[in-house]
C-alpha positions as CSV (number, residue, x, y, z in Angstrom):
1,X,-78.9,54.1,47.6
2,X,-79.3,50.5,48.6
3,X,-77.1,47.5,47.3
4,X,-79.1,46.3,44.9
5,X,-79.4,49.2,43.4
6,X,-75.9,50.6,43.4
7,X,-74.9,46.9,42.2
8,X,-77.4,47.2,39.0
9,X,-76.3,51.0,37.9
10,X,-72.5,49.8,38.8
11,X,-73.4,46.5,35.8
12,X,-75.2,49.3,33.2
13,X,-72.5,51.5,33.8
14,X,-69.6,49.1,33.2
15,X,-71.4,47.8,30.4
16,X,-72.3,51.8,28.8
17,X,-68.8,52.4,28.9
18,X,-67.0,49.2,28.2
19,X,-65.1,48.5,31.4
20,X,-63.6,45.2,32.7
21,X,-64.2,44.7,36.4
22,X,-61.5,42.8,38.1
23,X,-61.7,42.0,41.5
24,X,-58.9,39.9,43.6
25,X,-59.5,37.2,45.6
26,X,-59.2,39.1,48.8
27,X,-62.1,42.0,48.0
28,X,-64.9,42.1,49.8
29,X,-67.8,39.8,48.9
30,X,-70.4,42.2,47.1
31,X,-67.2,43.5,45.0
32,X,-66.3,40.1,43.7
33,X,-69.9,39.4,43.2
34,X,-69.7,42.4,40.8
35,X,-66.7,41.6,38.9
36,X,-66.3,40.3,35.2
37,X,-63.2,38.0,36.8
38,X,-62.0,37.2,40.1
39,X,-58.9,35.7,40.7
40,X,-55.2,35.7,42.4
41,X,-52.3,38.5,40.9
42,X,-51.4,36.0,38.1
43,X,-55.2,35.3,36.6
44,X,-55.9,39.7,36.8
45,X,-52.2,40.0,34.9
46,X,-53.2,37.9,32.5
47,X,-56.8,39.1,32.1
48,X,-55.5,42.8,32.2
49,X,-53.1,42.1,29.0
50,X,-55.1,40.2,26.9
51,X,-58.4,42.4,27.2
52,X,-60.0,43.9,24.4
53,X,-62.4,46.5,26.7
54,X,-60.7,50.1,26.8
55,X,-61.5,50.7,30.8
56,X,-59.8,48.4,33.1
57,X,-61.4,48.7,37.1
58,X,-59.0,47.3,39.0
59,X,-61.0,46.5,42.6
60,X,-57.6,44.9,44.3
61,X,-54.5,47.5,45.8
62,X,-52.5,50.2,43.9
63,X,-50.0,47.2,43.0
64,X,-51.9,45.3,41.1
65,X,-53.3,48.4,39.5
66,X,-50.3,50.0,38.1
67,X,-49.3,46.1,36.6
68,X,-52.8,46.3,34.6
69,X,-51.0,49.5,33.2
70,X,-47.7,48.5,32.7
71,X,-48.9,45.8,30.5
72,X,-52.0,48.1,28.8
73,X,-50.5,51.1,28.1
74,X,-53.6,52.0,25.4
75,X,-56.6,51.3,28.0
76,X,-57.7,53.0,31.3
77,X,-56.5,51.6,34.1
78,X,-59.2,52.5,37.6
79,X,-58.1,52.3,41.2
80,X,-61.8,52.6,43.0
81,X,-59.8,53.7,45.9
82,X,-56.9,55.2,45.9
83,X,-55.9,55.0,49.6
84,X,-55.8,50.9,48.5
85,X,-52.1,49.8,49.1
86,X,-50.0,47.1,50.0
87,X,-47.4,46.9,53.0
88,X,-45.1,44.6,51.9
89,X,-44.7,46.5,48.3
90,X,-43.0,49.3,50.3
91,X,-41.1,47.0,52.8
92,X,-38.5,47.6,49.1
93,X,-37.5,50.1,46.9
94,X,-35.4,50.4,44.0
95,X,-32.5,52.7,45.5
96,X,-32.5,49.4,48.5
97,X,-32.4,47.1,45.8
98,X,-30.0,48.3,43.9
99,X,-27.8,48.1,47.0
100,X,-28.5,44.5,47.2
101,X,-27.7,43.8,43.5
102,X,-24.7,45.8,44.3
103,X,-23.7,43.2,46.9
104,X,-24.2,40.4,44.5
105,X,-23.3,41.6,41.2
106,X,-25.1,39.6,38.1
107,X,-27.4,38.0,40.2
108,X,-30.7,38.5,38.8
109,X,-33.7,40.0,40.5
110,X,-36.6,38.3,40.6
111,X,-39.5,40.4,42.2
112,X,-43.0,39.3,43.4
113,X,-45.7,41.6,41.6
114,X,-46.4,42.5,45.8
115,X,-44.0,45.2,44.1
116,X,-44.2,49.1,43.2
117,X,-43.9,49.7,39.1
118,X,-40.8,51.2,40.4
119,X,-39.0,48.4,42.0
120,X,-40.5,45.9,38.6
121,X,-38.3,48.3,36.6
122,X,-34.8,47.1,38.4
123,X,-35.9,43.3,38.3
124,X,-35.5,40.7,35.8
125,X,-38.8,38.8,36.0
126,X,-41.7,39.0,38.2
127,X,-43.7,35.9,40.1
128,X,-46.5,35.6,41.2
129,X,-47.2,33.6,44.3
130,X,-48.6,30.7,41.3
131,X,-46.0,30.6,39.3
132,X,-43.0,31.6,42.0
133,X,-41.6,28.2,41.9
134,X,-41.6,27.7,38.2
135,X,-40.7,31.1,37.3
136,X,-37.2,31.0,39.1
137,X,-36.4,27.2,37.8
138,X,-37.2,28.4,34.4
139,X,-33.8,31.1,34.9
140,X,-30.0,29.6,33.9
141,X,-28.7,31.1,37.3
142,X,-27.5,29.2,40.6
143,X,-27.9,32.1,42.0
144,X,-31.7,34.6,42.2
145,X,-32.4,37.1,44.3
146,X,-35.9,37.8,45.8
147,X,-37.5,40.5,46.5
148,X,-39.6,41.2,48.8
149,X,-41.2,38.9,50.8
150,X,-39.4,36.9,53.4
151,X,-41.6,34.0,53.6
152,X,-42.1,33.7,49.8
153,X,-38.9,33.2,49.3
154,X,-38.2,30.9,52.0
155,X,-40.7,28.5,50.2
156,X,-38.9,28.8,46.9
157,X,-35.7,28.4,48.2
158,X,-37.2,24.9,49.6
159,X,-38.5,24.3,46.1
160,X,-35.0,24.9,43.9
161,X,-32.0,23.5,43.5
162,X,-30.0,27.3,43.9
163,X,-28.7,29.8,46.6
164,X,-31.7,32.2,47.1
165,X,-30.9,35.9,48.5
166,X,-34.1,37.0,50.7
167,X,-34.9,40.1,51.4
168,X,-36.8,41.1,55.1
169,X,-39.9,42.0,53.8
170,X,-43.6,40.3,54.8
171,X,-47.3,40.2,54.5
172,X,-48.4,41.7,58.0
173,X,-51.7,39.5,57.4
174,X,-50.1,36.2,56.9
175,X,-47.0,36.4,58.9
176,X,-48.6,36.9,62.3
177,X,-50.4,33.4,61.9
178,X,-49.1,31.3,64.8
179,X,-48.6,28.0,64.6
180,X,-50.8,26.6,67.8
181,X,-53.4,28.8,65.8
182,X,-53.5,26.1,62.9
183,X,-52.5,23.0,65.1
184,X,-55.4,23.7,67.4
185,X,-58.2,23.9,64.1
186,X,-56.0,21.1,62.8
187,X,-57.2,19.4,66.6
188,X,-60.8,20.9,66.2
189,X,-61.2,19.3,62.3
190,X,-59.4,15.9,62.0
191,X,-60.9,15.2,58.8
192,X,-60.2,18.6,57.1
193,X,-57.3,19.5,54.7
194,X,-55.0,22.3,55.8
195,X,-54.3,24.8,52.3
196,X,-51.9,27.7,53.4
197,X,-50.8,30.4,51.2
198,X,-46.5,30.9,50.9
199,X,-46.9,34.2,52.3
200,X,-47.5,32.3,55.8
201,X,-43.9,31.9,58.0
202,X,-42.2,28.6,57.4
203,X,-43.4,27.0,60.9
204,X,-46.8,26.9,59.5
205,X,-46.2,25.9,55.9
206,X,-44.7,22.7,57.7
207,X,-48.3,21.8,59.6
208,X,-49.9,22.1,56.5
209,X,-51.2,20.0,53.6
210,X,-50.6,21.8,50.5
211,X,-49.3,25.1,50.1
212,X,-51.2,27.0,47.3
213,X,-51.6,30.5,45.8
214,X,-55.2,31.5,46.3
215,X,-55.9,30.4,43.0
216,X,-54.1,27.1,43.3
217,X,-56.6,26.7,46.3
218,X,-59.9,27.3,44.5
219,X,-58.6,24.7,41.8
220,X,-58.1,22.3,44.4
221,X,-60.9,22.6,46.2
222,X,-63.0,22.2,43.1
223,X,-61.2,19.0,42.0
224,X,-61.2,17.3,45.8
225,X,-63.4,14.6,47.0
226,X,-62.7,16.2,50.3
227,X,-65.2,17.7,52.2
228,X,-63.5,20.1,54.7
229,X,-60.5,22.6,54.5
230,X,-58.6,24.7,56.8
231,X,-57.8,27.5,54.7
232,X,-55.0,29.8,56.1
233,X,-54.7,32.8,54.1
234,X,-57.3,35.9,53.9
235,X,-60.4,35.6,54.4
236,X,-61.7,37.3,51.6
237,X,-61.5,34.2,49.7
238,X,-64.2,32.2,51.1
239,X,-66.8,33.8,48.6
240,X,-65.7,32.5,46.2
241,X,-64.7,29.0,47.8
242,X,-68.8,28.9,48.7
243,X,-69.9,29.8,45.7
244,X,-67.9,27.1,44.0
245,X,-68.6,24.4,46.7
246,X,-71.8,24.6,48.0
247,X,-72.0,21.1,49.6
248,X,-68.0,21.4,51.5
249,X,-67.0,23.3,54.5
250,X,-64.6,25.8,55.5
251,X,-62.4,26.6,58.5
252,X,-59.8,29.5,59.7
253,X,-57.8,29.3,62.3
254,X,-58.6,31.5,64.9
255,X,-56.7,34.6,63.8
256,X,-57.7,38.1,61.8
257,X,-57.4,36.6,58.6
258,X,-58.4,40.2,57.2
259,X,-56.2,42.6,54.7
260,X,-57.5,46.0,55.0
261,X,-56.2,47.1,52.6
262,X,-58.0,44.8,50.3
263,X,-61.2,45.7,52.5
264,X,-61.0,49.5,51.7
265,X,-63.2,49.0,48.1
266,X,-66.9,49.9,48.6
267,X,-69.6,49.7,46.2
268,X,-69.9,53.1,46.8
269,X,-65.9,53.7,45.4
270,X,-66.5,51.3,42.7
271,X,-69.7,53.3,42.0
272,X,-68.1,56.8,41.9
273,X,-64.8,55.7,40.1
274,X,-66.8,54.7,36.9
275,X,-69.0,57.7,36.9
276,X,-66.0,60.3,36.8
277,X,-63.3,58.2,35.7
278,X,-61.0,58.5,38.5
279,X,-58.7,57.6,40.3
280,X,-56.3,57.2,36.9
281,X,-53.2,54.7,37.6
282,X,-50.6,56.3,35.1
283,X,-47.4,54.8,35.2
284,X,-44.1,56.9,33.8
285,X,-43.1,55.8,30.5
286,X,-39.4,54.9,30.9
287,X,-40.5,53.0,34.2
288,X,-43.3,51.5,32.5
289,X,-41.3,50.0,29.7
290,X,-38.8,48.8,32.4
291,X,-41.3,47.2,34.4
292,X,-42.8,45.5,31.4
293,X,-40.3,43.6,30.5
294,X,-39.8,42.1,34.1
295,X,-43.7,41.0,33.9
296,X,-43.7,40.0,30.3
297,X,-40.7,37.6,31.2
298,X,-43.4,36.3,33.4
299,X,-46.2,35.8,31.2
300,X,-43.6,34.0,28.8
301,X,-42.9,31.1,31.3
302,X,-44.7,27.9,30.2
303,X,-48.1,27.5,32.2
304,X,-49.2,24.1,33.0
C-alpha cells in the first residue's frame, strides 16, 4: 500500500473509532503529519488528560505512553510499536532510587517524565524539560533530588537557588554533541541563533543562545524576527519548524542528531495498531495511582 493511501485509511480509521493521534516532536515526518497534536512531553501530558476521545495513540516511546495512562485510566492508551523505548528512562529504577532517597532522607524526588511509571511512583513531582525550572522553584525544599538525567539537572541546578542531587543518567542522542560541533556551525552561520535542548552537556549549553525544551523552540522560532537558527537537539523537529516557518532556515551541527528510538514508528505500525487495537499500555493500579500523583503535582504548577 503506498503512503497516501495508508495515511487516508490511518485518518478514516482514527476518526471510525474515535482516537487521538499524538505524535512527539521527535517522530518521523509522515507520523507527525498524521497526528491530531504534536508537541514536546509536557503539551502530549496535557493533551492526554484533558481528552474527551476514548483511544489515545501514542506515536512517541513507551514512556510517554504509559504517562497517557497514568493520567487516563478510563481510555485506551496505543503504543504503535512496542519495541519504542527510551535509554535514559532505564539509566534509574525505583529499588536505585530508593537508595538515593535513603542517602538523603526527606529530600524530595523530583523525576523527569524520561521516567518508567515505576520510578514516577517513588517521586514527588514530575518535569518536564518545559517546565523543569519552574517545577522545582515552585517546592519549599533547599534541598531536590533529580532523577535521571545528568545534564538536565545540571541546568536546573544553574537555574535555582538550592543544593541539587544528580543522578548519572543521560540522553545518548544529546550528550555525545561536541562542542567544536556547534562552534564550528556557529563559524559557518554568523547570523544564526544557536537553540539547544537541556538534555545537551553543560559545555554546549554555554555556546549557545537560548536553551529551550523543543516546544520552547517552536514558540520562539515563531515569535523571532530572526531568520536563521542552529538547532541542537533531534532532528525530528525540523518538520514542524518548516512547516511553521516557511520563509527561515535551519542548521545542525554536524552530528547524528537522530533518536532511534523515536524513529522506530512506521505508518505501517501506526496502521496495524488501530486496526487490532494493540499494543495496550496498561499500567498496575497501585503504581498507577502512585505515579499519578507525581505527574498531577506537575500539571498543578502555574503555567505561564
Amino acid at each position: 500500500m503506498d503512503s497516501p493511501k495508508m495515511q487516508q485509511q490511518i485518518k478514516e480509521l482514527a476518526k471510525q473509532k474515535n482516537a487521538l493521534i499524538l505524535a512527539h516532536n521527535y517522530q518521523r515526518d509522515e507520523i507527525q503529519d498524521l497526528a491530531d497534536i504534536t508537541g514536546d512531553s509536557l503539551a502530549l501530558s496535557i493533551a492526554a488528560a484533558e481528552t474527551d476521545k476514548q483511544i489515545i495513540v501514542f506515536c512517541g516511546v513507551h514512556f510517554m505512553a504509559e504517562s497517557a495512562a497514568i493520567l487516563a485510566p478510563d481510555k485506551t492508551v496505543l503504543l504503535p510499536n512496542r519495541a519504542a523505548g527510551c535509554p535514559m528512562a532505564d539509566m534509574v529504577t525505583p529499588e536505585t532510587l530508593e537508595e538515593m532517597r535513603a542517602a538523603h532522607p526527606g529530600v524530595p524526588v523530583v523525576a523527569y517524565v524520561n521516567t518508567s511509571a515505576a520510578t514516577k511512583a517513588h517521586s514527588d513531582i514530575c518535569c518536564t524539560s518545559a517546565n523543569a525550572v519552574k517545577v522545582v522553584k515552585s517546592l519549599p525544599d533547599n534541598e531536590v533530588i533529580l532523577v535521571p538525567d545528568r545534564n538536565l539537572g545540571s541546568y536546573i541546578d544553574s537555574q535555582v537557588d538550592k543544593k541539587c542531587y544528580l543522578w548519572p543518567g543521560y540522553c545518548p542522542v544529546h550528550d555525545q554533541l561536541m562542542v567544536q560541533q556547534v562552534l564550528t556551525c556557529k563559524q559557518e552561520h554568523p547570523q544564526a541563533v544557536c537553540l539547544a535542548h537541556p538534555e545537551c552537556p553543560p559545555a554546549i549549553l554555554e555556546h549557545t543562545n537560548q536553551i529551550l525544551s523543543t516546544g520552547g523552540m517552536l514558540e520562539f522560532v515563531r515569535n523571532s524576527s530572526q531568520r536563521q537558527f542552529i538547532i541542537a537537539t533531534e532532528r525530528g523537529i525540523l518538520c514542524q519548524l518548516k512547516k511553521d516557518n516557511p520563509d527561515k532556515e535551519f542548521f545542525f551541527p554536524d552530528y547524528e542528531f537522530i533518536c532511534r528510538d523515536m524513529k522506530l514508528t512506521s505508518l505501517e505500525d501506526l496502521l496495524t495498531c488501530l486496526q487490532t487495537m494493540e499494543p495496550q499500555i496498561k499500567v498496575p493500579e497501585e503504581i498507577r495511582r502512585s505515579a499519578f500523583s507525581s505527574l498531577q503535582r506537575m500539571l498543578e504548577v502555574p503555567r505561564d
